[in-house]
KETI-635020 format. One record per residue: residue number from 1; residue in three letters; x, y, z of N, C-alpha, C in turn. Coordinates in pm, whole numbers. Example, Ala and Ser with C-alpha at 12.3 -4.5 7.8 and 13.67 -1.06 7.14 Angstrom:
// KETI-635020
ATOM num residuo    nxx    nyy    nzz   caxx   cayy   cazz    cxx    cyy    czz
ATOM   1     ala   1319   -569    780   1230   -450    780   1320   -330    780
ATOM   2     ser   1285   -225    708   1367   -106    714   1290      3    787
This chain:
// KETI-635020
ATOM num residuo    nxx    nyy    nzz   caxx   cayy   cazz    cxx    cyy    czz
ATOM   1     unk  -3406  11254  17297  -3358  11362  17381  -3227  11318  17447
ATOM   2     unk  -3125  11379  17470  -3010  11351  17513  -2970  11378  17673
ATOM   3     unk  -2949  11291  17741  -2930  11293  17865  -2792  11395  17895
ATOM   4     unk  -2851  11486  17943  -2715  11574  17960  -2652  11612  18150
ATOM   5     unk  -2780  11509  18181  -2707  11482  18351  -2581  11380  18306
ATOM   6     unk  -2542  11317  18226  -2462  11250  18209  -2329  11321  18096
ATOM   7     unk  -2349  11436  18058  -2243  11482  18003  -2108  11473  18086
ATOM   8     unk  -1999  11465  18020  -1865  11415  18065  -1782  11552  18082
ATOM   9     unk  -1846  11683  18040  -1827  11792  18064  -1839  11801  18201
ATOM  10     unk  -2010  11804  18245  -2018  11807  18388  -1921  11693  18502
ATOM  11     unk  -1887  11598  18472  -1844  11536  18533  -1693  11633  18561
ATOM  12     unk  -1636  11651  18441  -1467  11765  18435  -1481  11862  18537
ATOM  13     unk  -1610  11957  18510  -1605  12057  18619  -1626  12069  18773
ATOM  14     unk  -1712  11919  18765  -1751  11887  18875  -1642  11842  18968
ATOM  15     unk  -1577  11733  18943  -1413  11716  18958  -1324  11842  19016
ATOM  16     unk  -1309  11926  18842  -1258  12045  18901  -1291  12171  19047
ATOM  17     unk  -1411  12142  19046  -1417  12240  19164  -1431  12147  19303
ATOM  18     unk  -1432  11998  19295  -1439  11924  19428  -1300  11940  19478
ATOM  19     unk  -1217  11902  19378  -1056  11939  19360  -1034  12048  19479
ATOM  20     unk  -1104  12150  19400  -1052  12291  19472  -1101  12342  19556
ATOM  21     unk  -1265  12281  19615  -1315  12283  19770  -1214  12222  19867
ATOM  22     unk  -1178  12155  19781  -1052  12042  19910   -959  12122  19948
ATOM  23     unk   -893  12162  19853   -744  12191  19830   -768  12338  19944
ATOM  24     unk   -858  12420  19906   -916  12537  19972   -934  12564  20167
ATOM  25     unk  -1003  12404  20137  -1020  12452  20302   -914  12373  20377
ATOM  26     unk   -823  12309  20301   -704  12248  20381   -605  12370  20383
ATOM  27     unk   -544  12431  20237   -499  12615  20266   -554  12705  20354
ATOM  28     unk   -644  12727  20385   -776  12818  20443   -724  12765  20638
ATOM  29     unk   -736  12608  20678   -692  12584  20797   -546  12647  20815
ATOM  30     unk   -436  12623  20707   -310  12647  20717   -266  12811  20748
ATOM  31     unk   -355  12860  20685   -336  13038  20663   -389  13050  20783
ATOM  32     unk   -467  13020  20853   -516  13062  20974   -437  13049  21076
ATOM  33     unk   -356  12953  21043   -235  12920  21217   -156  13023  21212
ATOM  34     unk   -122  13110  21086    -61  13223  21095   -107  13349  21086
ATOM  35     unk   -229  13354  21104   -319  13523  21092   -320  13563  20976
ATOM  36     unk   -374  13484  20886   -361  13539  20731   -522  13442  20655
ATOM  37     unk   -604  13536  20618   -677  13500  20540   -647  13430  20405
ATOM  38     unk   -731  13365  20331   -674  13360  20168   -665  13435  20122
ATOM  39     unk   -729  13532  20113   -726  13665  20054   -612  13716  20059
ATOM  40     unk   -578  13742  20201   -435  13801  20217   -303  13684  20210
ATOM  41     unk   -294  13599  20218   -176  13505  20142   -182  13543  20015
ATOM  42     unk   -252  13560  19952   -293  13579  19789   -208  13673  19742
ATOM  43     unk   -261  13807  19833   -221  13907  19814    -75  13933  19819
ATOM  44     unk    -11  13897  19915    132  13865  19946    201  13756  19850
ATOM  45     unk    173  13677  19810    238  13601  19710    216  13681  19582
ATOM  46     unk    126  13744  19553     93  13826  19432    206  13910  19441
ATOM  47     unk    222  14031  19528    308  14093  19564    461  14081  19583
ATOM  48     unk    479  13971  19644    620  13900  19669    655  13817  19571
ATOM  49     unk    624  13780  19430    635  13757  19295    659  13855  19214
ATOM  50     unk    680  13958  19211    649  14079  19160    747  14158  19121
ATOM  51     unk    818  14194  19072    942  14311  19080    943  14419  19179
ATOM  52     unk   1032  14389  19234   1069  14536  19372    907  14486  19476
ATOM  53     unk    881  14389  19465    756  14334  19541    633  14448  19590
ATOM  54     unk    624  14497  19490    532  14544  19408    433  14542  19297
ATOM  55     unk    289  14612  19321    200  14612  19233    103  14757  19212
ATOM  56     unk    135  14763  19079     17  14908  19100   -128  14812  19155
ATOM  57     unk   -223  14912  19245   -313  14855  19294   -427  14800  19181
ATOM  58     unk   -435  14870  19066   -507  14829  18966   -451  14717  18922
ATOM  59     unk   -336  14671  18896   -245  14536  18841   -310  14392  18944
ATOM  60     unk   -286  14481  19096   -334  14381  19188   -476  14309  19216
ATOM  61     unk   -552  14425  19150   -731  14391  19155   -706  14305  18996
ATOM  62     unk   -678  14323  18921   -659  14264  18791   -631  14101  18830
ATOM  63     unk   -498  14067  18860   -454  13948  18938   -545  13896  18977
ATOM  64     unk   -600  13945  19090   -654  13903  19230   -885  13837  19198
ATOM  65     unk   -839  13901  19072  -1029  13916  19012  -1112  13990  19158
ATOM  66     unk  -1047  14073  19241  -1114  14150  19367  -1135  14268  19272
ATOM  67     unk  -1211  14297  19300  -1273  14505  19266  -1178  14577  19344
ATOM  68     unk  -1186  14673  19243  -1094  14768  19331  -1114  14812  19463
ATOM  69     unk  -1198  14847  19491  -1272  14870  19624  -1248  14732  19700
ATOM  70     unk  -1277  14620  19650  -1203  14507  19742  -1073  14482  19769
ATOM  71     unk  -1009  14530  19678   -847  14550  19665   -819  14635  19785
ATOM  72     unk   -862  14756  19815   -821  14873  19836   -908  14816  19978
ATOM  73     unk   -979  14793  20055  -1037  14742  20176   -929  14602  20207
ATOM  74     unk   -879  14536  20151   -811  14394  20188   -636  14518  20219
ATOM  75     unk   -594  14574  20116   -453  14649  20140   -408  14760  20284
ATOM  76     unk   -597  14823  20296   -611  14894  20403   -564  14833  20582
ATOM  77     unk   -641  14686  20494   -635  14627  20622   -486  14560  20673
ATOM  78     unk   -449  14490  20555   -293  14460  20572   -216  14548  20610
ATOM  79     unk   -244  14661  20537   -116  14797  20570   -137  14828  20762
ATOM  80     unk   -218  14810  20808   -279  14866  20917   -205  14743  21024
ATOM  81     unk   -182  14626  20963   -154  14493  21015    -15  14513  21034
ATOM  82     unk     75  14600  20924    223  14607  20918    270  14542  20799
ATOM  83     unk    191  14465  20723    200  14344  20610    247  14425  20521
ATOM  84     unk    172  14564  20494    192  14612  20389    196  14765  20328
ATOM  85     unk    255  14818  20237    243  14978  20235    238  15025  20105
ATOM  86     unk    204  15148  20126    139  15191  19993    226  15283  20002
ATOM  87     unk    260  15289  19828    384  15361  19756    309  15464  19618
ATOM  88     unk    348  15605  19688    234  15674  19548    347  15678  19430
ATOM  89     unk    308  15649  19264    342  15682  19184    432  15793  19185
ATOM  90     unk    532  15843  19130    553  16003  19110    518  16073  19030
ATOM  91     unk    503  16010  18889    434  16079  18776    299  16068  18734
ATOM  92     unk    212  15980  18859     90  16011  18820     17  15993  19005
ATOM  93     unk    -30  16135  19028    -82  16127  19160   -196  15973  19155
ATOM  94     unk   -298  15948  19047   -391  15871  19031   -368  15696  19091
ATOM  95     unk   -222  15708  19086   -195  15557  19085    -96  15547  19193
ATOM  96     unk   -127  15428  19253    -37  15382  19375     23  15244  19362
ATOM  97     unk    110  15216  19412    202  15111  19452    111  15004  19616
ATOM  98     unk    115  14880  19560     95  14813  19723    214  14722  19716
ATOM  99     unk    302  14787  19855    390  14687  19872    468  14591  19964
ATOM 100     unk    502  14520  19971    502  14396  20076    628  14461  20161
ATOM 101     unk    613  14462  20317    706  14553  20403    776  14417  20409
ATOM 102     unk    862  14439  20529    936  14316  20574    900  14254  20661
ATOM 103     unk    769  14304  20737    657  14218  20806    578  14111  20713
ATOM 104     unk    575  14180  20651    447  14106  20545    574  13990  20492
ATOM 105     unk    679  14033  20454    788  13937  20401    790  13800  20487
ATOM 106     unk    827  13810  20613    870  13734  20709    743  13660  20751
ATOM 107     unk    599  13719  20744    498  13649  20772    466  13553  20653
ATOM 108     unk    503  13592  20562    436  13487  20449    587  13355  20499
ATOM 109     unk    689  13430  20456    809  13311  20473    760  13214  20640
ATOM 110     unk    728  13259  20699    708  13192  20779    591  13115  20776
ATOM 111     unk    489  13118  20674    375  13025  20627    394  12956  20474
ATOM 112     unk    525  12962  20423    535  12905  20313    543  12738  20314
ATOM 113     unk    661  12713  20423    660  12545  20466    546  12481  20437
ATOM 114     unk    484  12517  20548    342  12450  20540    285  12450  20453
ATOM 115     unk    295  12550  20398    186  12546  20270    239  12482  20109
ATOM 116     unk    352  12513  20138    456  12363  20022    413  12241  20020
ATOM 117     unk    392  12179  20132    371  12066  20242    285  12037  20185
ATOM 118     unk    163  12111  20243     17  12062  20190     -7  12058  20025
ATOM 119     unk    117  12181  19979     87  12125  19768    145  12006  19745
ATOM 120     unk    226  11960  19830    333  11854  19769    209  11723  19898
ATOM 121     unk    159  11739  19958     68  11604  20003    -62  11589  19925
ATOM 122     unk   -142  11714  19849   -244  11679  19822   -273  11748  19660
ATOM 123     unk   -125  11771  19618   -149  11809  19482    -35  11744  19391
ATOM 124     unk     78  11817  19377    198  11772  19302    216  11653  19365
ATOM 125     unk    239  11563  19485    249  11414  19537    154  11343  19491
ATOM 126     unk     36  11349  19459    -50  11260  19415    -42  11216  19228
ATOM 127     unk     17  11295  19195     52  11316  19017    185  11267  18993
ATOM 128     unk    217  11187  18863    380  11174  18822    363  11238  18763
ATOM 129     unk    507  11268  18757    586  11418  18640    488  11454  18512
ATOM 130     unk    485  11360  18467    402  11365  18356    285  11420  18377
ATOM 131     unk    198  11357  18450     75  11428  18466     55  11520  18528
ATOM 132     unk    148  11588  18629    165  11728  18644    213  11779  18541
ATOM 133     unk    287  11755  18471    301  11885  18372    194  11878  18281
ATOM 134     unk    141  11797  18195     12  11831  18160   -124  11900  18205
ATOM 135     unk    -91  11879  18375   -223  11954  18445   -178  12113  18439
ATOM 136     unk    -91  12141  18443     -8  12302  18448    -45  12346  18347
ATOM 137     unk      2  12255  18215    -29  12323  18069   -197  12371  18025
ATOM 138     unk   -260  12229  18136   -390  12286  18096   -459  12401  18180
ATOM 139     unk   -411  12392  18283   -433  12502  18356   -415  12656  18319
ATOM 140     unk   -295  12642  18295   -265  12774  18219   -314  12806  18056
ATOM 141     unk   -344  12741  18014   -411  12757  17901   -586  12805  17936
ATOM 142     unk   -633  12755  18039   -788  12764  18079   -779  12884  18177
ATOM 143     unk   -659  12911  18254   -621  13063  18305   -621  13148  18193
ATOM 144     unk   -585  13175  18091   -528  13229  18023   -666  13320  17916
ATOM 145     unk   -748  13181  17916   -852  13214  17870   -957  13265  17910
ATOM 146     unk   -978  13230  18048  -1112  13317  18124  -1047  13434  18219
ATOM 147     unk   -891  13443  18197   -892  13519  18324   -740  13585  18269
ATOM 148     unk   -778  13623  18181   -625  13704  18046   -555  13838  18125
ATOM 149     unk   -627  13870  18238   -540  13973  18285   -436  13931  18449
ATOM 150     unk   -485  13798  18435   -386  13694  18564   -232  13774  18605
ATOM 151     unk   -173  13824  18516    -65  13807  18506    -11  13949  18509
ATOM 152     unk    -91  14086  18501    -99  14184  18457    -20  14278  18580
ATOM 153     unk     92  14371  18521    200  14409  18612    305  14313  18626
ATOM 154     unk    293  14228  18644    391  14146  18663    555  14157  18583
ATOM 155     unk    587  14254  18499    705  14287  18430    715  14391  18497
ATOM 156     unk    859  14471  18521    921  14582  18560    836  14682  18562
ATOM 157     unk    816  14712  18670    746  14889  18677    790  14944  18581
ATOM 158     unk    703  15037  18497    757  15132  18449    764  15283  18522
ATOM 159     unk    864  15379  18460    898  15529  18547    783  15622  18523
ATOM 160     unk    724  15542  18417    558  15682  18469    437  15593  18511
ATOM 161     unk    419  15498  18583    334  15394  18658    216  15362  18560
């Protein structure tokens, strides 16, 4: 019988998500000194990456792996905050725009430092060149694969949304 508490698989994932408990609640302290959940940093970097810093809201639940209904409760709340506003389509009432005001602009810029800081102390600083770029390649290759709509909107609006 094969001992599979000792698979080297489990050990990879196990790694991988200790990795990202860390990395999480050291972001998670940082977002908080500025009134911003993860959720909503997320959302704003999603957004503020974006063309015309914009996302149809379906593009953004896509991104974000939130339900629409979680999408649309996290945007409610930002928009209400000043972070953010909603832009209707013109050629299709069905679909809307969420987009980053110049509140929402200035609040993220003003939590980006820090949060550089903490990638460059407990992620990219701990790796040489080399082995960061191999961790990227694999990353995005293992993004790519469980989570193929990551990226979705992210090219030029089109004029019928």
């Amino acid at each position: 019988m094969t001992d599979n508490l000792h698979d080297p698989r489990l050990t990879a994932i196990g790694l991988f998500m200790e990795a990202h408990a860390g990395l999480a609640a050291k972001f998670a302290a940082q977002f908080d000194e500025h009134g911003l959940s993860t959720v909503e940093f997320e959302v704003l970097m999603r957004l503020s990456r974006s063309p015309e810093h914009q996302l149809r809201m379906t593009d953004l639940s896509t991104q974000t792996s939130l339900s629409t209904s979680g999408v649309t409760r996290v945007v409610d709340r930002m928009e209400r905050d000043g972070l953010l506003a909603r832009r209707a389509c013109p050629s299709d009432r069905r679909s809307a725009y969420a987009v980053v005001t110049e509140a929402g602009l200035a609040r993220l810029r003003e939590t980006l430092p820090g949060h550089i800081q903490l990638i460059q102390d407990w992620l990219v600083g701990q790796l040489d060149p080399t082995a960061l770029r191999y961790l990227l390649d694999g990353l995005r290759t293992v993004r790519d694969a469980v989570h193929p709509g990551a990226t979705a909107g992210s090219t030029r609006p089109s004029a019928d949304c």
